[in-house]
C-alpha positions as CSV (number, residue, x, y, z in Angstrom):
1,X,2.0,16.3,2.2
2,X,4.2,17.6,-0.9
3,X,6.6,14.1,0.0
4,X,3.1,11.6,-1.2
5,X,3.8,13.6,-4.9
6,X,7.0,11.7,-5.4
7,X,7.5,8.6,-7.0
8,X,8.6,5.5,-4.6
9,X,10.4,2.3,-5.0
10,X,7.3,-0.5,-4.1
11,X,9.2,-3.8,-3.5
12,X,7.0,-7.3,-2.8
13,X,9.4,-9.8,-0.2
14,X,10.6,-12.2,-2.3
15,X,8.8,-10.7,-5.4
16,X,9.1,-7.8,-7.8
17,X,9.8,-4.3,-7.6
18,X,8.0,-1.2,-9.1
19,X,8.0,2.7,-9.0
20,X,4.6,4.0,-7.9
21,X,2.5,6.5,-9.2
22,X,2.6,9.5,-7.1
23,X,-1.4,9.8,-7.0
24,X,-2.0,5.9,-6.6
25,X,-3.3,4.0,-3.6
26,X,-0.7,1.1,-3.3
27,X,-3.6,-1.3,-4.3
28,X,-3.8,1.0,-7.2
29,X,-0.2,0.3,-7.9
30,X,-0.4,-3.1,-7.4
31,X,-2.8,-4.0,-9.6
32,X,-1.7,-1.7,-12.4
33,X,1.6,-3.8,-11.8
34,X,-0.6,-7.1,-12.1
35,X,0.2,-8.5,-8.3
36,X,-2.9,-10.1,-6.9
37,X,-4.0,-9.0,-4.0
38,X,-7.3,-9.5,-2.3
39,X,-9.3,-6.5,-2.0
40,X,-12.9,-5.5,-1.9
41,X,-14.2,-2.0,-0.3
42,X,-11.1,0.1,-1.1
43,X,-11.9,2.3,1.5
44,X,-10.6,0.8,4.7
45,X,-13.9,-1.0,5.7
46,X,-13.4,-4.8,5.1
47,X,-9.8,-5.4,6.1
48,X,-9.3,-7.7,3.1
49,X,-6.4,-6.2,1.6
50,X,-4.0,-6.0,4.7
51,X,-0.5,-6.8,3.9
52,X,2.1,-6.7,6.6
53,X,5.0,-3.5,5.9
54,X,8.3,-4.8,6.0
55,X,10.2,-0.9,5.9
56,X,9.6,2.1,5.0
57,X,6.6,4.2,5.6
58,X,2.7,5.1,4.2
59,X,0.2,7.6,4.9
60,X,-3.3,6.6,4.7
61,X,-5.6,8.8,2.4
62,X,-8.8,8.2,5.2
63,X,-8.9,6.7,7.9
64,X,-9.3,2.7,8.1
65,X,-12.0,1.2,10.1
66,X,-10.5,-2.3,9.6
67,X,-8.7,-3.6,12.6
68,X,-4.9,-3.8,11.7
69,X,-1.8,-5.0,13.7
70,X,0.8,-2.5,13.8
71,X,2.9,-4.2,11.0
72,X,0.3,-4.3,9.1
73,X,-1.0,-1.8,6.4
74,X,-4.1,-1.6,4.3
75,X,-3.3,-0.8,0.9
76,X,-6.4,0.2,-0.7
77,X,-6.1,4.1,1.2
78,X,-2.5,4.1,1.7
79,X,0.2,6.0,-0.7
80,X,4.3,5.3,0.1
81,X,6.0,8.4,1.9
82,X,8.7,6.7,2.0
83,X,10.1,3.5,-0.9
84,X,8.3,0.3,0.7
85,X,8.8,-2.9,1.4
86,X,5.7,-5.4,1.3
87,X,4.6,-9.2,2.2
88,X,1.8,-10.1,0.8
């Protein structure tokens, strides 16, 4: 778990790119970064944040009840192990 403390590089396809914050969600980061994104439980529930991962990898902070393809991530309860790439 010590590897979600880091910072990562968050990078949107064909957009900007950012460093997280080690304690952030990625919605957190996203939105502190001003990149609109469509959200609404922030818990997992609702599925109305998915975005589809590009590379790297994420851990989720609970588990999702949304259904999700296996690109796909939900960003409201994930954090970046890895540096990420998104589309959005």
């Amino acid at each position: 778990m010590s590897e979600t403390k880091q910072t990562r590089s968050i990078s949107i396809a064909n957009g900007p790119s950012f460093l997280s914050r080690p304690d952030n969600t990625l919605l957190a980061d996203l939105e502190a970064q001003g990149i609109p994104i469509e959200y609404h439980c922030r818990e997992g529930y609702c599925g109305a944040c998915r975005c589809k991962l590009i590379s790297g990898e994420v851990d989720y902070t609970v588990d999702p009840l949304a259904f999700i393809d296996d690109d796909e991530i939900l960003p409201c309860c994930t954090v970046a192990l890895t540096d990420v790439v998104l589309e959005i």
